[in-house]
Biotite code that builds the C-alpha atoms (Angstrom):
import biotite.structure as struc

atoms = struc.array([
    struc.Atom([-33.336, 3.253, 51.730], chain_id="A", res_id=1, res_name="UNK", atom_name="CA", element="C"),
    struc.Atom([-30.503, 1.064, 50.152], chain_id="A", res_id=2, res_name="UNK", atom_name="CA", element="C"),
    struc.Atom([-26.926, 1.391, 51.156], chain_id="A", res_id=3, res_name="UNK", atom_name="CA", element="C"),
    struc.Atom([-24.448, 1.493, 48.487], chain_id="A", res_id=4, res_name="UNK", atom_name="CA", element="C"),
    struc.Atom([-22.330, -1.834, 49.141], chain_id="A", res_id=5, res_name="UNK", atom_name="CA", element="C"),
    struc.Atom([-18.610, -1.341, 50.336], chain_id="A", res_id=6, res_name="UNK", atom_name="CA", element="C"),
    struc.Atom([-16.334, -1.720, 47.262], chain_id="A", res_id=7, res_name="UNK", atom_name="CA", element="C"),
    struc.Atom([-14.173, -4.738, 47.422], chain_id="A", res_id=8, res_name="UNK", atom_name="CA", element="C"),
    struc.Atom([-10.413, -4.356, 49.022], chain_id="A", res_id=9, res_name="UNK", atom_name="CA", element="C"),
    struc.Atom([-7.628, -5.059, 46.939], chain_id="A", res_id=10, res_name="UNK", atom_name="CA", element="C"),
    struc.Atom([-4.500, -6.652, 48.032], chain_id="A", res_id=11, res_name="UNK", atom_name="CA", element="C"),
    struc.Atom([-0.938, -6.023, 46.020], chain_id="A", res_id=12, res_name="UNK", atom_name="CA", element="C"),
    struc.Atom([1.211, -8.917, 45.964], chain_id="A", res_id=13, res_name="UNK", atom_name="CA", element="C"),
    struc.Atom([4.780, -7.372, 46.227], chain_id="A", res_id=14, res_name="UNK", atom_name="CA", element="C"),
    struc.Atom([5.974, -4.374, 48.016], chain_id="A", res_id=15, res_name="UNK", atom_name="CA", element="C"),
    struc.Atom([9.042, -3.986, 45.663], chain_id="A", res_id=16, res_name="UNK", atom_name="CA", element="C"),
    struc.Atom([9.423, -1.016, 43.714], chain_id="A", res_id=17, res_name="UNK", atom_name="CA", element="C"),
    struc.Atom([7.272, -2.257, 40.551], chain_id="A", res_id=18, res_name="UNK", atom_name="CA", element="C"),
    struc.Atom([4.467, -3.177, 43.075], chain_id="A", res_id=19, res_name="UNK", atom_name="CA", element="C"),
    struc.Atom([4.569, 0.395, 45.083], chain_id="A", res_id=20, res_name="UNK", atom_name="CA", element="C"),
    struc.Atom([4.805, 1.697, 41.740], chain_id="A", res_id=21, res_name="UNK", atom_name="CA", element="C"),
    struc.Atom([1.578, -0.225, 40.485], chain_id="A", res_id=22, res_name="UNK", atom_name="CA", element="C"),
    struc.Atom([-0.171, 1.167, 43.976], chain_id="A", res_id=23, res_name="UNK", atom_name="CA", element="C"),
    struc.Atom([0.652, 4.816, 43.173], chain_id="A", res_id=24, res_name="UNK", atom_name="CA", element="C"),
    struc.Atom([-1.003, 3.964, 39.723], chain_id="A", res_id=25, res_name="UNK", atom_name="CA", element="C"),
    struc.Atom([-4.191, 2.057, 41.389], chain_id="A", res_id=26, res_name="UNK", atom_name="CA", element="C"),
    struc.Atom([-4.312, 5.220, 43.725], chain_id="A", res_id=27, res_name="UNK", atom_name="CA", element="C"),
    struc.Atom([-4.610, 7.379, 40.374], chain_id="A", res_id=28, res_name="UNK", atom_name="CA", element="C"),
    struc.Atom([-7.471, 5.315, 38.702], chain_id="A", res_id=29, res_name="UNK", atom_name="CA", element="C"),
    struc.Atom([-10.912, 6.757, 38.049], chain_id="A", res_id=30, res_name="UNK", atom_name="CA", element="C"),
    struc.Atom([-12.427, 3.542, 39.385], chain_id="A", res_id=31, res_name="UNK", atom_name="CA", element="C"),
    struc.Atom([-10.262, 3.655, 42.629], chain_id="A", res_id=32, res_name="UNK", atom_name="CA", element="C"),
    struc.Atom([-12.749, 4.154, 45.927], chain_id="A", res_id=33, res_name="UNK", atom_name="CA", element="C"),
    struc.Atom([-15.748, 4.051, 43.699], chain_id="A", res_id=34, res_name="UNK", atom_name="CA", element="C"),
    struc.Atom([-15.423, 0.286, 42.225], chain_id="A", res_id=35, res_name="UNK", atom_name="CA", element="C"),
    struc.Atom([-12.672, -0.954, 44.726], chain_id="A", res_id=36, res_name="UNK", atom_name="CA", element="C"),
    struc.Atom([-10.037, 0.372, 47.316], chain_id="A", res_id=37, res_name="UNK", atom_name="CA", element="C"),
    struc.Atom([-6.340, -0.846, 47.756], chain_id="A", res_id=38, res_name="UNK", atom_name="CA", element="C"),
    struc.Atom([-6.196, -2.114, 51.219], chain_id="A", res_id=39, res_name="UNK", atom_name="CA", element="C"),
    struc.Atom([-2.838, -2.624, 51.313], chain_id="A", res_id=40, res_name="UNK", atom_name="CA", element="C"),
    struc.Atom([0.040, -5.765, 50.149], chain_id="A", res_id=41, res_name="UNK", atom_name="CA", element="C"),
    struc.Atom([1.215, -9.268, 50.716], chain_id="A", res_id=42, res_name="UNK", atom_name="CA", element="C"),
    struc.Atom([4.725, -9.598, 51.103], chain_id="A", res_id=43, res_name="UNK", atom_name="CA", element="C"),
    struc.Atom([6.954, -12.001, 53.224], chain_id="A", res_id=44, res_name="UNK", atom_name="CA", element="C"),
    struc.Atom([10.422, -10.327, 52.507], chain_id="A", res_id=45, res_name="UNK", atom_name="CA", element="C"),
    struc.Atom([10.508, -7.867, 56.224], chain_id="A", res_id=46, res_name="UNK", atom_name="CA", element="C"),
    struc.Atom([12.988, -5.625, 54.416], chain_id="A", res_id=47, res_name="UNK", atom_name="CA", element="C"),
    struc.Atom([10.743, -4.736, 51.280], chain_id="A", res_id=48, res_name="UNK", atom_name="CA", element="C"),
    struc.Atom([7.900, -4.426, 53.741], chain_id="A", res_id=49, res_name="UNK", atom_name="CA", element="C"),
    struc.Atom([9.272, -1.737, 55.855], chain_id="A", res_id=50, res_name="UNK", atom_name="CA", element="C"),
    struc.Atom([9.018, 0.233, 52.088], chain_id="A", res_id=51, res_name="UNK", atom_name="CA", element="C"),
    struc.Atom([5.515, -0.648, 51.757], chain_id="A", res_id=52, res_name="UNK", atom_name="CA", element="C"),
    struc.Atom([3.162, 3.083, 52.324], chain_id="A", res_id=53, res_name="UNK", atom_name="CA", element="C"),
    struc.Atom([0.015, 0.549, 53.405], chain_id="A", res_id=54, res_name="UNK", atom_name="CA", element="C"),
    struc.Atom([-0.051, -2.030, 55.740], chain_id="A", res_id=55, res_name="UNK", atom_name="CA", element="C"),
    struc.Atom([0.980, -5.821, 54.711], chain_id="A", res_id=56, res_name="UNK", atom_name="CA", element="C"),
    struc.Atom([-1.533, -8.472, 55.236], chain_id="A", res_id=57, res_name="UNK", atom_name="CA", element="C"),
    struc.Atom([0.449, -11.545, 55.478], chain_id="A", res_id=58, res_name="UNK", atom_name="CA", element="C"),
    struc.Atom([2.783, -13.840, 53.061], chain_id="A", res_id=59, res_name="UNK", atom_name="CA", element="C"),
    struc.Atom([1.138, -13.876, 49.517], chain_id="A", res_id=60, res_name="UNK", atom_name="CA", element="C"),
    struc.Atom([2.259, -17.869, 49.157], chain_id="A", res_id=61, res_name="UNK", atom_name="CA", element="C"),
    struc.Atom([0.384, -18.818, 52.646], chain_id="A", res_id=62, res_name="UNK", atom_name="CA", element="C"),
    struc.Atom([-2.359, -15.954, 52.667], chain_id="A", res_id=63, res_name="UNK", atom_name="CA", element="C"),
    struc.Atom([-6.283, -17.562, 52.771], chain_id="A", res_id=64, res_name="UNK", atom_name="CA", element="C"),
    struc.Atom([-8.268, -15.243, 50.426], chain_id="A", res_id=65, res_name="UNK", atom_name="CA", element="C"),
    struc.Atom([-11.399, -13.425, 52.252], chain_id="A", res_id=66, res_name="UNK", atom_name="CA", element="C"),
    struc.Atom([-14.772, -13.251, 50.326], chain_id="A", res_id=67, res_name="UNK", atom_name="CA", element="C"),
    struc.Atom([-15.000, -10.086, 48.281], chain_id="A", res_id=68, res_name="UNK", atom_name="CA", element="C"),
    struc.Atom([-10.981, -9.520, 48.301], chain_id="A", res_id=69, res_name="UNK", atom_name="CA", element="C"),
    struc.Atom([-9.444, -9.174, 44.692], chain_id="A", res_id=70, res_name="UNK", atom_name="CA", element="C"),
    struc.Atom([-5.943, -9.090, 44.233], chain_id="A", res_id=71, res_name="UNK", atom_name="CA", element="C"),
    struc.Atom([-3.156, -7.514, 41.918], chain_id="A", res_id=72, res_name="UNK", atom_name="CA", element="C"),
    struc.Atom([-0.076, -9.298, 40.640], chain_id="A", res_id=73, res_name="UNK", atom_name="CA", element="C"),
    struc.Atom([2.781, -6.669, 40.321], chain_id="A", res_id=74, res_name="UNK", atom_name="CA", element="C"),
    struc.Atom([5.615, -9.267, 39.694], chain_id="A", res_id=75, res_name="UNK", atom_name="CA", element="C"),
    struc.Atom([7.610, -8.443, 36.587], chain_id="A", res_id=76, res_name="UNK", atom_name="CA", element="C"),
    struc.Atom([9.132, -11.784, 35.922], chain_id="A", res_id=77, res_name="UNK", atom_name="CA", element="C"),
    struc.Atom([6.271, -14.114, 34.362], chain_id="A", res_id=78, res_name="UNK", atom_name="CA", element="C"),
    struc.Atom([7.225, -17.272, 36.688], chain_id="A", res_id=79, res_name="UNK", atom_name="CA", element="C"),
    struc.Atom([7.643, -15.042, 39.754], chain_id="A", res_id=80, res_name="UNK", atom_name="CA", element="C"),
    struc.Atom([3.644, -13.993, 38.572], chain_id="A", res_id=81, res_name="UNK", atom_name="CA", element="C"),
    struc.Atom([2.673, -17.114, 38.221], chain_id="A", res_id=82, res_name="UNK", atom_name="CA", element="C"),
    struc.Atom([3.691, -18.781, 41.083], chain_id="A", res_id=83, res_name="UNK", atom_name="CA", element="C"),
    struc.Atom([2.776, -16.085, 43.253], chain_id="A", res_id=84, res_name="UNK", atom_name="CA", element="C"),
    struc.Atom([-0.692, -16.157, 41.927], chain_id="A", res_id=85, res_name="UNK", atom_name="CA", element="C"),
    struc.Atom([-1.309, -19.854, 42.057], chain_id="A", res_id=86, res_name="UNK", atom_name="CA", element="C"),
    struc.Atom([-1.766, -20.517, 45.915], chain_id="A", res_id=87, res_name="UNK", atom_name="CA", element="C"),
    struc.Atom([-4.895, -17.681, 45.379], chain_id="A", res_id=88, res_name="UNK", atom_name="CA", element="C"),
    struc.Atom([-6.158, -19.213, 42.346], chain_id="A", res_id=89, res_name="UNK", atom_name="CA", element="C"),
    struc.Atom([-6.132, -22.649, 43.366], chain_id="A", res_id=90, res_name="UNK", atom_name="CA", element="C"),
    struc.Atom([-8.471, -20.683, 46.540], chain_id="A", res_id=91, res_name="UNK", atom_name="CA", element="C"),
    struc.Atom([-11.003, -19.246, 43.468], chain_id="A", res_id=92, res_name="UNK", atom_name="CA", element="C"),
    struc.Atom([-9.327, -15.435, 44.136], chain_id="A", res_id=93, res_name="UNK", atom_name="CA", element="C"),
    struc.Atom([-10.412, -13.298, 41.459], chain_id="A", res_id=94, res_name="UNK", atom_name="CA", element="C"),
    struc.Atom([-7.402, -11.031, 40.573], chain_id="A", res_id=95, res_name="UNK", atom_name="CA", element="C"),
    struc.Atom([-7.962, -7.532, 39.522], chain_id="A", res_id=96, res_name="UNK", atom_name="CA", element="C"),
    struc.Atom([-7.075, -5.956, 35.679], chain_id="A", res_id=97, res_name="UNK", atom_name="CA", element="C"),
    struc.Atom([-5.767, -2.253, 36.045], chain_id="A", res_id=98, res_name="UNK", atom_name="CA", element="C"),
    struc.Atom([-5.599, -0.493, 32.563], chain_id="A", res_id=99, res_name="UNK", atom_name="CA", element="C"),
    struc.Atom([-5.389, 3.628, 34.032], chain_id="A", res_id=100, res_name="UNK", atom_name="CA", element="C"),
    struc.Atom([-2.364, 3.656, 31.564], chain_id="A", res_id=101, res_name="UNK", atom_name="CA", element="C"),
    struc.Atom([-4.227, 1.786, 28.674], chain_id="A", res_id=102, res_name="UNK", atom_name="CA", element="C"),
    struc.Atom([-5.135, 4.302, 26.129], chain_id="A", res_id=103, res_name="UNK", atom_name="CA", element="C"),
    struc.Atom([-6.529, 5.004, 22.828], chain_id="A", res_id=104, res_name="UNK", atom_name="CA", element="C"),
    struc.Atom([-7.913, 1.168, 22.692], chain_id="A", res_id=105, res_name="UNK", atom_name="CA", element="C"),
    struc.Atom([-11.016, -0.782, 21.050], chain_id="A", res_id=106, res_name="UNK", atom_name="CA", element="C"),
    struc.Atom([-11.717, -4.112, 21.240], chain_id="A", res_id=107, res_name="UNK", atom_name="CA", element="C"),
    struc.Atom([-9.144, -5.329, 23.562], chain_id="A", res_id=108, res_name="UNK", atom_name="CA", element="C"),
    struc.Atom([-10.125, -8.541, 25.795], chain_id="A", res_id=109, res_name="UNK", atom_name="CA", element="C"),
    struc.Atom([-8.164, -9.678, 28.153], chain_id="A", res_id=110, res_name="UNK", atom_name="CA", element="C"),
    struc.Atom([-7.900, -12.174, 30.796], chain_id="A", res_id=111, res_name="UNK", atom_name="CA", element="C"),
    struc.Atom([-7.613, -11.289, 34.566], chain_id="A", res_id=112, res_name="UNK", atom_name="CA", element="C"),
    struc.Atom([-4.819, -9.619, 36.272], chain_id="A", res_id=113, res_name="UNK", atom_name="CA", element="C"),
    struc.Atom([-3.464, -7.587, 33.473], chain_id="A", res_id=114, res_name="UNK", atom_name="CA", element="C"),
    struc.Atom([-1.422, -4.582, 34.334], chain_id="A", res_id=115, res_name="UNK", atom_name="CA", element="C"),
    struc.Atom([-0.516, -1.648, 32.199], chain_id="A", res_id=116, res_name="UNK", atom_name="CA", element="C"),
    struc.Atom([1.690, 1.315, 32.991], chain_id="A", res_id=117, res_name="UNK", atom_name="CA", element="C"),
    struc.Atom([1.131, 4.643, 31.540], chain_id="A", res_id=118, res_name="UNK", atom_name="CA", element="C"),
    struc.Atom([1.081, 5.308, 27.794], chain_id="A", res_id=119, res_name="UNK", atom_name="CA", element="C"),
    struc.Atom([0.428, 2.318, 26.333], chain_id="A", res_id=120, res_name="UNK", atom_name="CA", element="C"),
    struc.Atom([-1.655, 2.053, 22.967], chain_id="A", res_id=121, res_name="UNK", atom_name="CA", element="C"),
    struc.Atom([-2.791, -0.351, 21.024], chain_id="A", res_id=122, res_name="UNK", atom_name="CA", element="C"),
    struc.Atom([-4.814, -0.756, 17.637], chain_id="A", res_id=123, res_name="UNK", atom_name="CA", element="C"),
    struc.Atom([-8.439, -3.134, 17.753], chain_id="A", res_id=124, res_name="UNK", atom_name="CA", element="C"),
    struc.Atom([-9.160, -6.688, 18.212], chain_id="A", res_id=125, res_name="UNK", atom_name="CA", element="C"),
    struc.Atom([-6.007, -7.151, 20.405], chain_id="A", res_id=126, res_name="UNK", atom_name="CA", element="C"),
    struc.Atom([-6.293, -10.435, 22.427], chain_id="A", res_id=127, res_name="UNK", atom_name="CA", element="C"),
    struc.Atom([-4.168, -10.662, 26.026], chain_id="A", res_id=128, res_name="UNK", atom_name="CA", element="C"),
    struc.Atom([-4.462, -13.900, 28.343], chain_id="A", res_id=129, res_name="UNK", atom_name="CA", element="C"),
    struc.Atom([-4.254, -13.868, 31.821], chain_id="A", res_id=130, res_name="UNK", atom_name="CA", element="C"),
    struc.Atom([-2.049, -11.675, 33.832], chain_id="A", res_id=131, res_name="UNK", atom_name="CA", element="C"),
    struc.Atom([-0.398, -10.092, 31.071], chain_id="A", res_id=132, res_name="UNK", atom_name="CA", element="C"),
    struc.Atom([2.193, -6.914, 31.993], chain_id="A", res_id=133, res_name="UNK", atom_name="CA", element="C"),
    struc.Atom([2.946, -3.843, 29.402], chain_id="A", res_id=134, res_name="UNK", atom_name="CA", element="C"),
    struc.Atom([5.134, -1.238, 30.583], chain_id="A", res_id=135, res_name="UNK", atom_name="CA", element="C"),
    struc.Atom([5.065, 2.205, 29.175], chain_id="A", res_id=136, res_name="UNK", atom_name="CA", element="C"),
    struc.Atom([5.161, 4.025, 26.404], chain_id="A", res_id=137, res_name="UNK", atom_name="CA", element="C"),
    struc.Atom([4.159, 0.694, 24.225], chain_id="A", res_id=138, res_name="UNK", atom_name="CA", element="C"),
    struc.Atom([2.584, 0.527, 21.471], chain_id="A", res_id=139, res_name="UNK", atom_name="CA", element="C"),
    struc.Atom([0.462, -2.961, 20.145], chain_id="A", res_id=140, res_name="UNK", atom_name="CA", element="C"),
    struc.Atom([-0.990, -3.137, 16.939], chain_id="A", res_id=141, res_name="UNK", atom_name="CA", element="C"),
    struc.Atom([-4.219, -4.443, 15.598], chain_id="A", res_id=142, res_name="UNK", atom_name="CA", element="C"),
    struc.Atom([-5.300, -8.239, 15.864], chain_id="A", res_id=143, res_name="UNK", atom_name="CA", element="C"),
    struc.Atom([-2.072, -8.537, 18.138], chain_id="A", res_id=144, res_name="UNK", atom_name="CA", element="C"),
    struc.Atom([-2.202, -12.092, 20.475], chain_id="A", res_id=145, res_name="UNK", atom_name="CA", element="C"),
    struc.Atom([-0.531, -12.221, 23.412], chain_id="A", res_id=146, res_name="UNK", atom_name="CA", element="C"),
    struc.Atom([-0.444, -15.347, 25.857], chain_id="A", res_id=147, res_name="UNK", atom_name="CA", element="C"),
    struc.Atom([-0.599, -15.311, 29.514], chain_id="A", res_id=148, res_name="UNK", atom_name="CA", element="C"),
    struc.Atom([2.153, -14.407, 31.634], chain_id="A", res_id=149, res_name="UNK", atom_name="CA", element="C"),
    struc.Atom([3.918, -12.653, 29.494], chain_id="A", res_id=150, res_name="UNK", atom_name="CA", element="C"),
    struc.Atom([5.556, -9.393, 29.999], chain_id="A", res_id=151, res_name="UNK", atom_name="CA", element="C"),
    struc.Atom([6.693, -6.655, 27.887], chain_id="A", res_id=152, res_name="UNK", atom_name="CA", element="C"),
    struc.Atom([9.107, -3.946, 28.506], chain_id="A", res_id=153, res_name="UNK", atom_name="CA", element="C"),
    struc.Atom([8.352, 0.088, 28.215], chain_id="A", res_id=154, res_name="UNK", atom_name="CA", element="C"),
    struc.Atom([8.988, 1.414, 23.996], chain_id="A", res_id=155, res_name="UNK", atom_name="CA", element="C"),
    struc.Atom([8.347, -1.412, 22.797], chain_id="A", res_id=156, res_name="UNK", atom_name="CA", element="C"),
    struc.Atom([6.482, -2.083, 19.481], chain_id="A", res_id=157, res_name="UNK", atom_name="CA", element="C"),
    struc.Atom([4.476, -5.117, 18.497], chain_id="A", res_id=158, res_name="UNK", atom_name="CA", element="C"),
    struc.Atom([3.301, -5.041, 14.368], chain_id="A", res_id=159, res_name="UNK", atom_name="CA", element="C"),
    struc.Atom([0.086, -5.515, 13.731], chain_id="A", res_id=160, res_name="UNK", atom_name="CA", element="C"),
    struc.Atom([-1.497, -9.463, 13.677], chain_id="A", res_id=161, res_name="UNK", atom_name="CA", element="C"),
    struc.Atom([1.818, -10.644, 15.813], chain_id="A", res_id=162, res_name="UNK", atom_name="CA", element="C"),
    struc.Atom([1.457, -13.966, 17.754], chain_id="A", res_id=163, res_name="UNK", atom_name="CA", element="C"),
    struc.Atom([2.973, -13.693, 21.607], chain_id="A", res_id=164, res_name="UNK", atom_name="CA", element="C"),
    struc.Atom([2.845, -17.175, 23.227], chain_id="A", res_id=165, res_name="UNK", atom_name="CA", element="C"),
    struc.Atom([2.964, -17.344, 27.076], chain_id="A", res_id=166, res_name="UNK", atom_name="CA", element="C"),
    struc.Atom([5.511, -16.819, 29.680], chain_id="A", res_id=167, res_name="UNK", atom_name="CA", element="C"),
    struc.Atom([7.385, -14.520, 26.929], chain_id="A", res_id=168, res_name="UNK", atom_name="CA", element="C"),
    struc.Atom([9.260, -11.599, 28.024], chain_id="A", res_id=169, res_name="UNK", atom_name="CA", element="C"),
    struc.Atom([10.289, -8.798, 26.019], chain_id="A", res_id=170, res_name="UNK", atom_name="CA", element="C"),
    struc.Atom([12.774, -6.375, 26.914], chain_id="A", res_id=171, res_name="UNK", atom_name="CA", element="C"),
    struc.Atom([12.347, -2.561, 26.231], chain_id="A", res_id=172, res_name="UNK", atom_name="CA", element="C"),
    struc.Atom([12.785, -0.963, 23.056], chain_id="A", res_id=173, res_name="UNK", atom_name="CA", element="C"),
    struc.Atom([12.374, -4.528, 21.311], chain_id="A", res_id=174, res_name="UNK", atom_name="CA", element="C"),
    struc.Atom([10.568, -4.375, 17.252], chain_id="A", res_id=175, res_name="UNK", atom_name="CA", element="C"),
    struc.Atom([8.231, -7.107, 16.249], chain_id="A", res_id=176, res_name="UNK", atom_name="CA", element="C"),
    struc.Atom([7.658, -6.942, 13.087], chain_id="A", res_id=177, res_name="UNK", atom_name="CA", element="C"),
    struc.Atom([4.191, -7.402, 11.891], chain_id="A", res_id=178, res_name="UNK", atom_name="CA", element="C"),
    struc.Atom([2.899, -10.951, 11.655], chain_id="A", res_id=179, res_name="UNK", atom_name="CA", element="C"),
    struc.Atom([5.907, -12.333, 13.652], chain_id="A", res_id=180, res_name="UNK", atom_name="CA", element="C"),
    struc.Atom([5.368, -15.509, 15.893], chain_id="A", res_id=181, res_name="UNK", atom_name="CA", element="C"),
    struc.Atom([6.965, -15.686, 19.384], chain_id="A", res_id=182, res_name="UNK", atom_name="CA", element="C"),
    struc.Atom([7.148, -19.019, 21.057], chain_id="A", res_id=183, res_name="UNK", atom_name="CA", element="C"),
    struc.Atom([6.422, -20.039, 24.784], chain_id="A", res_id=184, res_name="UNK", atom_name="CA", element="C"),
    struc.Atom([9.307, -18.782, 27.049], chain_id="A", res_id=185, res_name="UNK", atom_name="CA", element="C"),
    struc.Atom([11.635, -16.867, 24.717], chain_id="A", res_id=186, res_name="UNK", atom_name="CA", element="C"),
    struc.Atom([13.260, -13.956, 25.827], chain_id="A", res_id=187, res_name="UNK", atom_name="CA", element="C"),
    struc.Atom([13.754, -10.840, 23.716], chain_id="A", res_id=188, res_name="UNK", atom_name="CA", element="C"),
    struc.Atom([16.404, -8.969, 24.307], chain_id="A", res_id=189, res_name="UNK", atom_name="CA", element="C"),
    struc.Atom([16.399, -5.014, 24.415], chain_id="A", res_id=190, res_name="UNK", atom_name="CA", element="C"),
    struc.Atom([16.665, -2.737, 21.403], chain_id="A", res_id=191, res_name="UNK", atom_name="CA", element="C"),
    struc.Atom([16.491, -5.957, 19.235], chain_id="A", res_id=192, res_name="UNK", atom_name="CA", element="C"),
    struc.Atom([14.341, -6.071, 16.122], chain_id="A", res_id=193, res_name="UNK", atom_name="CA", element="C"),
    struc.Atom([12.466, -9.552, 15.184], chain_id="A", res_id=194, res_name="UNK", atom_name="CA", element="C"),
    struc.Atom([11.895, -10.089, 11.599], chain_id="A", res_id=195, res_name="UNK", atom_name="CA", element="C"),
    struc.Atom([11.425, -13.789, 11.646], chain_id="A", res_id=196, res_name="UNK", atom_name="CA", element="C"),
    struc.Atom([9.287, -15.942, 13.876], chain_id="A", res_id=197, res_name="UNK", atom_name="CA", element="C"),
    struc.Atom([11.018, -17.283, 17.020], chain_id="A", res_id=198, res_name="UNK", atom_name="CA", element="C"),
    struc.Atom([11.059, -20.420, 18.269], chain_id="A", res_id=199, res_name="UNK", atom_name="CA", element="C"),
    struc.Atom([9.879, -21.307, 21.826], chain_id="A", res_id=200, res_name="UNK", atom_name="CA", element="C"),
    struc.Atom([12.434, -20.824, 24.927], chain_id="A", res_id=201, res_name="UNK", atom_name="CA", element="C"),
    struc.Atom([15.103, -19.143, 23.056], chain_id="A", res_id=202, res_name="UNK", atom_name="CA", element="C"),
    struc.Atom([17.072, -16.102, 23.577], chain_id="A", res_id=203, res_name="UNK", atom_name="CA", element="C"),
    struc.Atom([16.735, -13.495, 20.793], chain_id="A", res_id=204, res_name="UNK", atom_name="CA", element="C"),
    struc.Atom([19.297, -10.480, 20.308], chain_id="A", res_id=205, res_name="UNK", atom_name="CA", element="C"),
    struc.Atom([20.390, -7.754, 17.549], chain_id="A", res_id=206, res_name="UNK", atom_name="CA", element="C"),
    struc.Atom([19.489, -5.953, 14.846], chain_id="A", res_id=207, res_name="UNK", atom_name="CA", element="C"),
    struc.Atom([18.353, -8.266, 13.087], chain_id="A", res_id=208, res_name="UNK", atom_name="CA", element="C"),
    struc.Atom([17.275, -10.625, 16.423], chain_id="A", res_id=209, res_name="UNK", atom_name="CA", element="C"),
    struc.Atom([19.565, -13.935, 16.554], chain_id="A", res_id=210, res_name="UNK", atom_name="CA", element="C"),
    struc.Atom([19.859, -16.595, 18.953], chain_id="A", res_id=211, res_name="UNK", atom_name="CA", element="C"),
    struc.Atom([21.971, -16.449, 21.018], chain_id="A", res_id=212, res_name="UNK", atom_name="CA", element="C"),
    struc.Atom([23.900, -18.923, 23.044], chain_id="A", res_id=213, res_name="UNK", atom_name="CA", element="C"),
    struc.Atom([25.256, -18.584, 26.456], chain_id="A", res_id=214, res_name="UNK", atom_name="CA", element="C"),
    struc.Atom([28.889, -19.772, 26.507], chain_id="A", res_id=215, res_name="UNK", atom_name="CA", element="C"),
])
């Protein structure tokens, strides 16, 4: 008789409260235990580990990846994800994509590592890169793109056919308008509303979104 083969262990990189927050989540999915199992974290900081409710595995920036491990990203800040991620990469680690808060949703592809909280909807042929993070209570419209390492804040809306390039991070309650254009690295603040495109690495704020300058 064939045995059903052990479902892969997942690691969390992060025991800070978005990444015990994203385990609580993983703990919730339908696909949890039956497709793969949270094992338990990587994290080098000794005071954020003594938080963690699994055990910790070793320092995410020297751990060797184990054939058959997967991992999960749960770094807010997109150059905190993607340096954190890049010692496993650069290994071939395959990193995990939980959507238990993804709802309502057709068409959506996606790179790996994507994370999204609870609530979030989106209309069809949306198209996320790699490790990709949308908190709750979003909503994304159709033909949306968003580029990797980006990450967007809870109430947000994104207009139908928008343009998200990567390492972008939105702040909650942010509009974009339909059609808009976000550049590589800009930040938007919260509660703004973007009517115009943005250009890359700037620092959008208001009602209507401006640059703005630090001083």
């Amino acid at each position: 008789m064939d045995l059903k083969p052990e479902p892969p262990d997942v690691l969390i990189i992060s025991a800070g409260g978005f990444g015990r927050t994203v385990c609580k989540m993983a703990g919730e999915d339908p696909a949890s235990g039956r497709d793969w199992r949270i094992k338990g974290f990587l994290e080098s900081r000794p005071e954020v580990a003594a938080k963690a409710p699994l055990p910790v595995m070793g320092d995410p920036l020297a751990y060797q990846a184990r054939p058959g491990e997967q991992y999960i990203c749960a770094l807010g800040d997109p150059g905190q994800r993607r340096r954190f991620a890049a010692p496993l990469l650069a290994q071939g680690a395959t990193f995990l994509s939980l959507g238990t808060g993804l709802i309502d949703y057709y068409s959506v592809r996606m790179g790996q590592g994507c994370l999204f909280e609870q609530w979030v909807r989106t209309g069809v042929d949306v198209e996320l890169g790699d490790f990709v993070v949308v908190q709750s209570t979003t909503v994304i419209g159709y033909e949306v793109k968003i580029g990797s390492y980006v990450t967007v804040g809870s109430f947000v809306f994104i207009g139908g056919r928008a343009e998200v390039g990567e390492n972008v991070i939105i702040h909650p309650h942010a509009t974009i308008l339909p059609g808009v254009k976000i550049g590589a690295g800009a930040v938007i603040g919260a509660g703004s509303v973007v009517i115009r495109n943005v250009p890359p690495g700037v620092t959008m704020v208001g009602n209507p979104a401006k640059i703005f300058e630090f001083k």
